[in-house]
N, C-alpha and C positions, 0 to 999 in steps of 0.2 A: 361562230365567234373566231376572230384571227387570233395569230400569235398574239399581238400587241395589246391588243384587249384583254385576252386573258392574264398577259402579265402585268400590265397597269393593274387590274383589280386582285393580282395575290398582293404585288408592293402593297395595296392601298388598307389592307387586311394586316399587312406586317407592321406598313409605318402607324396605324393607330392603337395596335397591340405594343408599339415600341414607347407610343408617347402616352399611354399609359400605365408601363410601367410594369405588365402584366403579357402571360404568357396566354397561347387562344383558345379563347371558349372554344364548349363542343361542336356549338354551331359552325363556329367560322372556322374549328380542325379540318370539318364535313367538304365546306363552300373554301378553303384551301386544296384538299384534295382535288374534288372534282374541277377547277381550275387546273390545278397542275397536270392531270391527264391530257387534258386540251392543250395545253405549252405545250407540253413533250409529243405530242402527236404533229402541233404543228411547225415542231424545231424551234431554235434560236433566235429570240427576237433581233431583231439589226440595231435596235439601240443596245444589247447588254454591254456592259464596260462602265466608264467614269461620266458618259456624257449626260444632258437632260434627260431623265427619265429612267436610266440606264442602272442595271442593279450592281454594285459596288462589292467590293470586296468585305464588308462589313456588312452590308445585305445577306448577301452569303453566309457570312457566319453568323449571322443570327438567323436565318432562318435552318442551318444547321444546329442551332442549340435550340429551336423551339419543338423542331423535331426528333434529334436525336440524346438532347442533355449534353452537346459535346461541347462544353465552352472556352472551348482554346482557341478562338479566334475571334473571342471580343474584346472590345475595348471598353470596358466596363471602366468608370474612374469614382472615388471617393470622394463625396461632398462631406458636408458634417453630419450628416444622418446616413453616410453611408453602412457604419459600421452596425449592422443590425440587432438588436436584440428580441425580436419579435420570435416564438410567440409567449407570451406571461415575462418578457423582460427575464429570457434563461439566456442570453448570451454571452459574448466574451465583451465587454464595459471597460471605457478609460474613468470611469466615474461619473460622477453627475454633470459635468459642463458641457455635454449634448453632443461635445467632438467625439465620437467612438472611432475615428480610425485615423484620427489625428498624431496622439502616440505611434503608432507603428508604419505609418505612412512618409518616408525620406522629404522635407518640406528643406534641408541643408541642416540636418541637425546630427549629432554626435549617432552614429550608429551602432549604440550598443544597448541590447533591452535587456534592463537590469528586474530580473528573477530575486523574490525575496526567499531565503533559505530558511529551514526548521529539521532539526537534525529526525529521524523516526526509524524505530527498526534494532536492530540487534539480536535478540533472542531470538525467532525464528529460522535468523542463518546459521543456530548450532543444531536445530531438531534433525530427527533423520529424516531425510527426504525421501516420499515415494512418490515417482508418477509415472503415472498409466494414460490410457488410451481413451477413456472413458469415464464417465462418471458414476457407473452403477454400485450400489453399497457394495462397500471392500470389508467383509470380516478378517479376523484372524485370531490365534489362538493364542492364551495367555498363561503362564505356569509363575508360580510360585513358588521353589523346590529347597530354599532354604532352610525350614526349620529339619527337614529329613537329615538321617544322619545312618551310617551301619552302625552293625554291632558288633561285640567279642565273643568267641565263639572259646570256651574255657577248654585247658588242655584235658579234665576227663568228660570233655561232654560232643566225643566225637560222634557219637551215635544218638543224639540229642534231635530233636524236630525242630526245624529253625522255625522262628516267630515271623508272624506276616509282618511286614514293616508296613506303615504308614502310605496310602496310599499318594497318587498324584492325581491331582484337581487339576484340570484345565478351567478357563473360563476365556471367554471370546472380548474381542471389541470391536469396535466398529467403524467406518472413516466411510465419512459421506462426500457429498460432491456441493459444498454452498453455494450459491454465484454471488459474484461482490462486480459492483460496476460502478461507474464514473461518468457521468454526463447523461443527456445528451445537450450539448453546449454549443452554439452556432455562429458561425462565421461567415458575415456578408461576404458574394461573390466580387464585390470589388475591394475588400480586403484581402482578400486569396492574393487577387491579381496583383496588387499597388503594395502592400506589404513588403518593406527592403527584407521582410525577416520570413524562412518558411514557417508559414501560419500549420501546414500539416505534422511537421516536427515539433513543433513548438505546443500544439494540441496534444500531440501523443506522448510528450512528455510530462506536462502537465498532469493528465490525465493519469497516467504512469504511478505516476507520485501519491494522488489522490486514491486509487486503489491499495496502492504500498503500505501507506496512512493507515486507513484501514484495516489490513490484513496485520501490520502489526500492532496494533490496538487489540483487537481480537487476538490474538498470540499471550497476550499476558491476561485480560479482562472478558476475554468473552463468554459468553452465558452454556455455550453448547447447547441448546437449543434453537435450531434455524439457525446456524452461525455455530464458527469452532468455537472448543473449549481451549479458555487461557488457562497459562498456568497459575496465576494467583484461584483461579476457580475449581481447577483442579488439586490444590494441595490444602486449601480452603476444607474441603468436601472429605479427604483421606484424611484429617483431624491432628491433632498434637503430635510430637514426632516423641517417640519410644529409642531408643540404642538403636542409633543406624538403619532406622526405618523410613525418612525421609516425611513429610509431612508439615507442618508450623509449628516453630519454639514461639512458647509464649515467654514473654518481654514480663520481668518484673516492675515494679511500682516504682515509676519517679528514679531512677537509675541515674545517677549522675556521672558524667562523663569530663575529664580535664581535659579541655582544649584551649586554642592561643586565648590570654586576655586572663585567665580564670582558673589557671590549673592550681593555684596556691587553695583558692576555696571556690572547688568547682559549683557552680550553681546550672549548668546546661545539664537537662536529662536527654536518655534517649530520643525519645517522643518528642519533644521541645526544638532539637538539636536536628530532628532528622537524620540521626547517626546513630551508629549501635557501636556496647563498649566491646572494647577489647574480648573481655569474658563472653559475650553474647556473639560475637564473631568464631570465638575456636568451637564454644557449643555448636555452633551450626556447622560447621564442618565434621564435628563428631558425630552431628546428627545424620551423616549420610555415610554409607559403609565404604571402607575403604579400597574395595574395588573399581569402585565410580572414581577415584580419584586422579584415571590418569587423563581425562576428558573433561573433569571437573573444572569450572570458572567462577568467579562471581558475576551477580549481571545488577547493575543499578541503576538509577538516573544519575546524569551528570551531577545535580546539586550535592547525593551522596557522597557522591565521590568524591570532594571536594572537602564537605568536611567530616569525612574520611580523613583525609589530609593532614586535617588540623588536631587531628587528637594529641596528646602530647604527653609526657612522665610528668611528675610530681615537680621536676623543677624547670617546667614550661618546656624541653626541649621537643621537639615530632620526633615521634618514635619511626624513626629512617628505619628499621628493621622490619617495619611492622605493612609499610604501605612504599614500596621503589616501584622506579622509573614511571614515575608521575611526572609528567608537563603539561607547561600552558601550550606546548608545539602538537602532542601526542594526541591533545583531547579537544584541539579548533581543530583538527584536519586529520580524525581517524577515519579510516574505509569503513564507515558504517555498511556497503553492501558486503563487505566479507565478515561483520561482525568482529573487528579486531580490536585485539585489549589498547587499552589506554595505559595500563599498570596492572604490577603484581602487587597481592595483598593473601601476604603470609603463603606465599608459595604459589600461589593460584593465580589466574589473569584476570583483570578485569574490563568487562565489554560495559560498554553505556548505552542504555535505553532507557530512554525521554518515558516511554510510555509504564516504567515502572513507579509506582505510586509510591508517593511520600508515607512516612508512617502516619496514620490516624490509628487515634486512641479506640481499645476494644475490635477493631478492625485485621481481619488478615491481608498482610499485602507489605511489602521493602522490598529489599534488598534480601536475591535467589541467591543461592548459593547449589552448584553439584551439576550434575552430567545432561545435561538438555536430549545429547544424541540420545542417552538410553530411557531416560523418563517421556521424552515426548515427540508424535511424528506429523511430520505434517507431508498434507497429501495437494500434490498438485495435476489437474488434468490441461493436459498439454500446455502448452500456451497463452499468456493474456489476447483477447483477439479486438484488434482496434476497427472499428465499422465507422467510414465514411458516407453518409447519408447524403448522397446526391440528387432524389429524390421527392425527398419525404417534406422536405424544408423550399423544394425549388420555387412553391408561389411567394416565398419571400427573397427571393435569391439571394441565398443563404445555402448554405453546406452546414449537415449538423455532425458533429463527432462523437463518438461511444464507444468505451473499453470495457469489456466484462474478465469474468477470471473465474476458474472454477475450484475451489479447493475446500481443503479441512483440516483444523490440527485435532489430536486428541492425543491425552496420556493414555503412557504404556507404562512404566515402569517408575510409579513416584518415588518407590525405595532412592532412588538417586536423587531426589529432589531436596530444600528444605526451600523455607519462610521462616518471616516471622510475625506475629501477634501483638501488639501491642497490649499493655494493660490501662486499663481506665485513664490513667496519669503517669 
């Protein structure tokens, strides 16, 4: 077999592999190879180049991408089924009107892809941070050495036997390694390519976010089991709060609260209102020892906070004393990734998370109050890590994208904690 022949019949293997759409069977990998031996033994055909017959610069790279995955030298373009979402319809979707890479494909339109926002997070950025190298169980050890105390040793009892004091209890805990992950999500290869917008940044951001979601949901509500413990489950489990023992205040009955509209005859209760009174706010501050206080914040949802706000004196005025430097500027645009107050309230800062539950009746769970750093830690192993599947997805030519993350919160020290409880009504 000459040059020529052998390389008319690999073209003739490429161009049918190309119009259909698909990369080549094992057969025709086999009957490409043993072809190509024979080219390269008999050199250069004299047509290669642009002429009749002759393999193209586009030839080329595609027959470098069927070989090596390396497709930065095609010219892939987007129809309206470019945008893939094969396989089970887990892709990235403009919606139902079948154009999937319509949106983000430059046709002369306004270049700006408008990301919808949802604020998440807070609480987590006050825990104490540990991370390690690894994921293997992290014990460590726990004391509780407050109720110990010396004694007085009387002036005639110098030659007296001193009494054994009260011993010290350790007790352990433990910080596991969970995985929390995001996707895997796919992006046709001619959206890669025709996208004014980078589709890889724009995935790992996404994705980003999606894990973030999560990790802070798990931060307040999570079960600790296969997954961190929140703190609503956490101070849930350590029971009613005692003198500065941290724990859940329980909410009396039907509590009524004066705020704007209603403070002549207040008719909004706690519960109702989604607010807690004045009284039920200093309680929970007394309910955590005053050592925690120099790290101490409150943490709530935005809606709290808000009417928070509105609580007011007997002759409707907001008790400005009670809740400063509250704004509509401080609370559309605070650093939620540094967890920054929005306002003080009664000395203290207040951070907002979305993911802090409204009051339900008989339910532990509002608005925390106390020391996050000393009460609770969360454990992160290395880095979130983003996997580009260039592979796995290629008989749909498609790229699939996947962020995992390895962590865990758990309590250490609820003494610094509180909640609150709700009662029936």
């Amino acid at each position: 077999m000459n040059k020529t022949e052998a390389y008319n019949r690999m073209n003739a293997i490429l161009v049918k592999a190309r119009a259909e759409g698909r990369g080549l069977h094992e057969n025709e990998r086999d009957e490409f190879d043993r072809l190509e031996v024979e080219f390269r033994a008999a050199g250069v055909p004299e047509t290669r180049g642009t002429g009749s017959g002759g393999r193209t610069e586009a030839d080329e790279a595609f027959t470098r991408y069927l070989r090596t995955g390396d497709a930065s030298g095609l010219q892939l373009r987007a129809d309206g089924t470019g945008f893939s979402t094969a396989p089970n319809s887990a892709g990235l979707s403009a919606g139902s009107t079948g154009d999937y890479a319509g949106y983000l494909i430059p046709q002369g339109f306004w270049e700006n892809l408008q990301v919808a926002l949802k604020a998440y997070g807070g609480c987590a950025n006050d825990m104490r941070l540990v991370e390690t190298d690894d994921g293997r169980p992290m014990p460590w050890p726990t004391i509780d050495p407050t109720a110990i105390t010396g004694s007085w040793l009387g002036a005639s009892s110098e030659l007296t036997q001193l009494s054994v004091e009260d011993n010290y209890n350790f007790g352990q805990g433990m910080l596991n390694a969970w995985t929390v992950y995001a996707g895997p999500i796919l992006a046709s290869l001619q959206l890669v390519q025709d996208s004014a917008f980078d589709v890889d940044d724009f995935v790992a951001a996404r994705l980003g976010e999606a894990v973030g979601r999560t990790i802070a949901s798990a931060a307040i509500s999570g079960s600790g089991s296969g997954q961190p413990e929140g703190i609503i489950t956490a101070l849930n489990a350590k029971g009613a709060v005692g003198s500065g023992s941290g724990g859940y205040y329980g909410l009396g009955t039907a509590t009524d609260v004066a705020v704007f509209g209603n403070y002549s005859s207040p008719s909004t209760t706690e519960l109702a209102g989604n607010l807690l009174a004045p009284l039920t706010l200093l309680a929970m501050v007394k309910g955590v020892d005053p050592a925690y206080y120099p790290t101490s914040k409150w943490y709530m949802n935005a809606t709290q906070a808000w009417n928070t706000r509105s609580i007011t004196d007997g002759e409707g005025r907001p008790i400005l004393n009670f809740m400063n430097g509250f704004s509509a500027d401080n609370v559309q645009n605070p650093d939620y990734s540094s967890g920054s107050a929005v306002a003080e309230l009664l000395g203290f800062p207040v951070v907002i998370d979305n993911n802090i539950p409204n009051l339900t009746a008989s339910t532990t769970g509002g608005p925390v109050f106390g020391s996050l750093q000393h009460s609770m830690v969360y454990r992160q192993v290395r880095n979130a890590g983003l996997m580009r599947l260039n592979e796995r997805y290629a008989d749909y030519l498609a790229i699939g994208y996947l962020l995992f993350m390895r962590c865990d919160i758990r309590s250490n020290d609820l003494r610094a904690l509180i909640t609150v409880k709700p009662a029936a009504s």
